[in-house]
N, C-alpha and C positions, 0 to 999 in steps of 0.2 A: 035687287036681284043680282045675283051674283054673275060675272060673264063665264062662258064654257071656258074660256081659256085661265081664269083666275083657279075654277074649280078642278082645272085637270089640272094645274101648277099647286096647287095644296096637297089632291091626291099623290103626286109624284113625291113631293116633296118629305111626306108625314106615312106614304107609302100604306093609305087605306082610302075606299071607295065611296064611303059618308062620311059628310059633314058635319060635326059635331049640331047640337040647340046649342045657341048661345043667348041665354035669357035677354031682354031689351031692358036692360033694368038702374038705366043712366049710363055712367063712366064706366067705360072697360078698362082694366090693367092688363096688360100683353108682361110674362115675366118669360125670362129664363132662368131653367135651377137644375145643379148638378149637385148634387148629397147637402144639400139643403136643411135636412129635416130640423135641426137644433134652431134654425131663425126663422124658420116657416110660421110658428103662430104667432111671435109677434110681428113679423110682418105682414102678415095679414088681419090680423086685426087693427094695427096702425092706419093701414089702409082702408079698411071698412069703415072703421071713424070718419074718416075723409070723408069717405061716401062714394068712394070706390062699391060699385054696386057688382061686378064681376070679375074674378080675374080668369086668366088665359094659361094654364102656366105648361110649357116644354119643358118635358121631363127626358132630360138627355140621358137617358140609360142612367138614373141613380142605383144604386145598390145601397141607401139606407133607406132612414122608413119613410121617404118621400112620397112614395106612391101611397101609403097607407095615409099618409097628413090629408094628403090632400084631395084622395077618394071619399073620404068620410066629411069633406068639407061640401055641403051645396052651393054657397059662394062661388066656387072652382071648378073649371072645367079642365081637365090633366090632359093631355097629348104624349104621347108617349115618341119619342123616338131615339135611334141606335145610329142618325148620322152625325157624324163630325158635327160638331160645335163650328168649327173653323172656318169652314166649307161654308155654314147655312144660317151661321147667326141672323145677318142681315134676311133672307129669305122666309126665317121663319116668322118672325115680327114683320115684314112688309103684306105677306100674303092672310096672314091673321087680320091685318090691319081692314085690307083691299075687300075681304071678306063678311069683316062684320061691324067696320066701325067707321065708315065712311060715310063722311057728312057730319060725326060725333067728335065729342073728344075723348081720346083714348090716351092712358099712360102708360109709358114703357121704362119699366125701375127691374134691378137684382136684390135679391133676395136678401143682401146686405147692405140695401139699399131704405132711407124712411125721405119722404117725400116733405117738404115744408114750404109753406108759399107767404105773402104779407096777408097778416089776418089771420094765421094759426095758430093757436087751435080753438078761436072763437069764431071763427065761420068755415063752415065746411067748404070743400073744393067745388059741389054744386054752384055754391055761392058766388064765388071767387071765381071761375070762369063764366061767369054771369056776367060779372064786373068786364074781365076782357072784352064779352062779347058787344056790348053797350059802347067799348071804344074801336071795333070793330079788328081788333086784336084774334089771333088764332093759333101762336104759339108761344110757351112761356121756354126763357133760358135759364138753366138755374149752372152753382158752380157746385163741384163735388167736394164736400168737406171732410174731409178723413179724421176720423174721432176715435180717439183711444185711453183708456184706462189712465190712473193716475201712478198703479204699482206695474212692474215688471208683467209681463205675459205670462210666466209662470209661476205667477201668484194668483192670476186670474182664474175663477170658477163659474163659467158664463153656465146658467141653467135654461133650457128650452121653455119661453114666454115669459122673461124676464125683459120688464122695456131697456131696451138695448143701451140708454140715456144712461140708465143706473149704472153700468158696469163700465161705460166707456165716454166720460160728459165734455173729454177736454179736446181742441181745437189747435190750428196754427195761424197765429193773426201775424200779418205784417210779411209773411213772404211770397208773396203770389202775385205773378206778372199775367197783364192781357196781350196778347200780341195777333195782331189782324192776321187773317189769312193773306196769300198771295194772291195777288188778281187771275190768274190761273184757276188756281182752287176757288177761289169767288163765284166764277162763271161756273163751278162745275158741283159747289156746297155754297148756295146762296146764304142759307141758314144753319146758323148766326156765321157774319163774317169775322169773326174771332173765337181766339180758345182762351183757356186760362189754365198755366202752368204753376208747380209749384205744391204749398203746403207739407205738410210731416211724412209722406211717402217720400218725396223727393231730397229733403232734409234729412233722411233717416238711411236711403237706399240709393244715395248717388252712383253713378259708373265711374268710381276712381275719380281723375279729375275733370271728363266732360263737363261734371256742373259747377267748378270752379270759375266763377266769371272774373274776368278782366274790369280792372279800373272802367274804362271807356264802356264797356256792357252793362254795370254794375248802374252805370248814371244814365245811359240810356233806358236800360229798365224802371229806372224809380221816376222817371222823368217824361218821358213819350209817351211810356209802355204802363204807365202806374195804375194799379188797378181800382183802387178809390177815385180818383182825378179825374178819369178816361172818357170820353168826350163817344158817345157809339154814334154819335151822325157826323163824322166827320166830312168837311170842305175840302177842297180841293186841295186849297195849301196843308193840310194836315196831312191830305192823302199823300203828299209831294214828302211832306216830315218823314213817314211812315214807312215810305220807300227808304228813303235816305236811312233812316235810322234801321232799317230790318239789317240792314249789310254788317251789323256792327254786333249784333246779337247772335248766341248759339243752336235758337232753333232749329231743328234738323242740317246738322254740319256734325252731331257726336256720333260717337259708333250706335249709340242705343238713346233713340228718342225718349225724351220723359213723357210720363204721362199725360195725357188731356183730362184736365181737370175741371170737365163742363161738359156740360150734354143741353138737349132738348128734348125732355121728355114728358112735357105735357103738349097736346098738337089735337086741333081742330084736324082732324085726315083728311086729306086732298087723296083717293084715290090715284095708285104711280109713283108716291111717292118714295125714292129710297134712300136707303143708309149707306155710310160708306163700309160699314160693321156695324156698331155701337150706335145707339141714338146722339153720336157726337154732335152730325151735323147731317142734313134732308138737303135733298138735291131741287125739291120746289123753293123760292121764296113764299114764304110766311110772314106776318103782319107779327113782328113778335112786340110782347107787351115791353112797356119800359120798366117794368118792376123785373127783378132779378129775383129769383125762389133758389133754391137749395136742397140738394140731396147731400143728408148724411151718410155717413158712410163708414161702414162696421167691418173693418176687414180686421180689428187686432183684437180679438179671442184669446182664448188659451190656445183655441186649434189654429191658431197661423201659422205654427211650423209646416203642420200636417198637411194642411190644405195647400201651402206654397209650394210641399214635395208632390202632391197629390196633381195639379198643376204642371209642375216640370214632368213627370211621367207619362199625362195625356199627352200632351205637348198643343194643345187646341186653343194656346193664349199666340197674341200677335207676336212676330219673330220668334216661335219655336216657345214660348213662353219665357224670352229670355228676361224679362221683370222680374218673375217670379225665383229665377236663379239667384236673380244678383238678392233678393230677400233672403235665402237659402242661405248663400254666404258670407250674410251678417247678421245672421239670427240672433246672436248675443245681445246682438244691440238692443234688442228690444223684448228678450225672455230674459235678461238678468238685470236689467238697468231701466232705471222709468223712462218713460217715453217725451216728460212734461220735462219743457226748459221757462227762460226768461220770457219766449213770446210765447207761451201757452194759454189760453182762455177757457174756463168753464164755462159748457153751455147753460142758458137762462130760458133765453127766450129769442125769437130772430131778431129781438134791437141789437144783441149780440153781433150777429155777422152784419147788420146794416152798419155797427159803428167801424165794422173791420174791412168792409167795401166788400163783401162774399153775398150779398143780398143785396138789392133797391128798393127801395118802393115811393114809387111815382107821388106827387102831388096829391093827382085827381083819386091814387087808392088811397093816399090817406083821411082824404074828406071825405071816401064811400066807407071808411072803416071806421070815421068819427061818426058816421049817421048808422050804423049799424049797432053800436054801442048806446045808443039814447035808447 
């Protein structure tokens, strides 16, 4: 039962007086989507594969045929709203959440987003947090793998429900650091106490020379910070390393932060829970599994010009969308020249990103994944 104060914070928020039905019909997907339409059915049927039994999705004032995709979908419950992105992202996944999916597990992916966990795509996700629940696990962390074609961007011809795989299969192995949060941000985003930077956006879309690291950075990263290596329960003395070595590294010291290349976006809901924005990271501690999952991630279309001006216009991305800028003015780079170098990897299958430390999977899942197989 919903409380008065949850329900008059939805009201306010989505600015109408009832409550959507939201079927009970397993896993809910909370999305957010703005002109969307060209990825909406395969990503939604991606997802239903899973076994994503409903999705959520806020429809921030699109002006393509988003409403239409996804009115004519039963799957899909559409929410219309005309506020800022900017303002409510966090608000409107938390109160969706507080609403209909507490006590469940609910997932929160974009629309350029494909969801992939250890055991895909031979056991559905019912399954597979089945498996968490048995170790008494309740949230998965995965890292965001940015995937792009093998030709120029504009040679690309992405067609609406073509699996995104085909058009865009290849990967960045071997440039991706983990780095702990601060004890600050710990106390305040228990989950997960680390991000992970790095991969083909960063490599492709530096700020000038922000992401130039230093000798002494460069060995600290591969070395403390390594993201195969990395040690997530760390001792005392690591936590003592950890300190020592943050001082030597450039997170948040450039003008324009890199991305976070990680989220949490599978979660057993704890009612209260929030975002800092993004399903980065949840302000409850969560029991997260030791298997690491993976969202792909489809940003380089033919439309990533479009969509990265379209972006700088709203201006409803973090600092003003200034990411999406520095995309802007170096567009070449990646509409006349291929995107694939010497650390590039075609995707197969997730042993792929478990050989590249972008994925885990725990012991105890690989002997429930050898008994599922018999």
């Amino acid at each position: 039962m919903a409380s008065e104060e949850t329900t008059d914070r939805f009201k306010r928020i989505f600015g109408c007086d009832i409550l959507p039905e939201i079927p009970d019909v397993g896993i809910t997907a909370i999305v957010l989507s703005y002109n969307e339409a060209i990825r909406l059915p395969h990503f939604i049927e991606h997802h239903a594969a899973l076994g994503v039994g409903h999705f959520i999705v806020i429809d921030n004032d699109s002006t393509d045929e988003t409403a239409q995709i996804l009115d004519g979908d039963a799957r899909v419950t559409r929410l219309h709203t005309s506020n800022p992105y900017s303002e409510h992202k966090a608000a409107w996944r938390e109160v969706l959440a507080d609403l209909f999916c507490d006590g469940k597990w609910v997932v929160f992916i974009d629309v350029d987003e494909l969801l992939i966990y250890p055991g895909w795509p031979d056991i559905d996700l019912k399954s597979y947090c089945a498996l968490l629940e048995t170790r008494n696990k309740n949230a998965l962390f995965t890292t965001m793998v940015d995937m792009y074609p093998k030709e120029p961007l504009s040679k690309v011809q992405y067609q609406a429900g073509a699996p995104f795989l085909s058009v865009a299969p290849f990967f960045d192995r071997g440039n991706y650091r983990l780095i702990p949060l601060e004890p600050k941000a710990q106390k305040l985003w228990p989950t997960p106490h680390y991000r992970i930077f790095g991969g083909a956006r960063e490599r492709l879309f530096s700020d000038g020379e922000d992401r130039i690291p230093r000798l002494v950075e460069e060995v600290v990263e591969k070395t403390v910070f390594n993201l195969k290596r990395r040690n997530l329960r760390p001792g005392k003395k690591r936590r003592k390393l950890d300190a020592w070595a943050r001082k030597f590294i450039g997170e948040g010291k450039q003008k324009l932060s890199p991305p976070n290349m990680s989220k949490v976006p599978l979660l057993w809901w704890q009612k209260g829970t929030q975002f800092p924005g993004g399903p980065h990271r949840v302000s409850k501690a969560y029991a997260m599994s030791d298997d690491w999952g993976a969202l792909l991630h489809f940003k380089y279309f033919d439309d990533f010009g479009a969509r990265s001006k379209e972006a700088v216009d709203r201006e409803q991305h973090a600092a003003g969308a200034a990411h999406y800028k520095l995309y802007l003015g170096d567009l070449d780079k990646v509409e006349d020249q291929s995107l694939v170098f010497s650390g590039s990897r075609r995707f197969s299958s997730t042993e792929d990103l478990v050989s590249a430390g972008l994925m885990r999977v725990s012991k105890a899942t690989r002997s429930a994944l050898e008994r599922y197989s018999k």
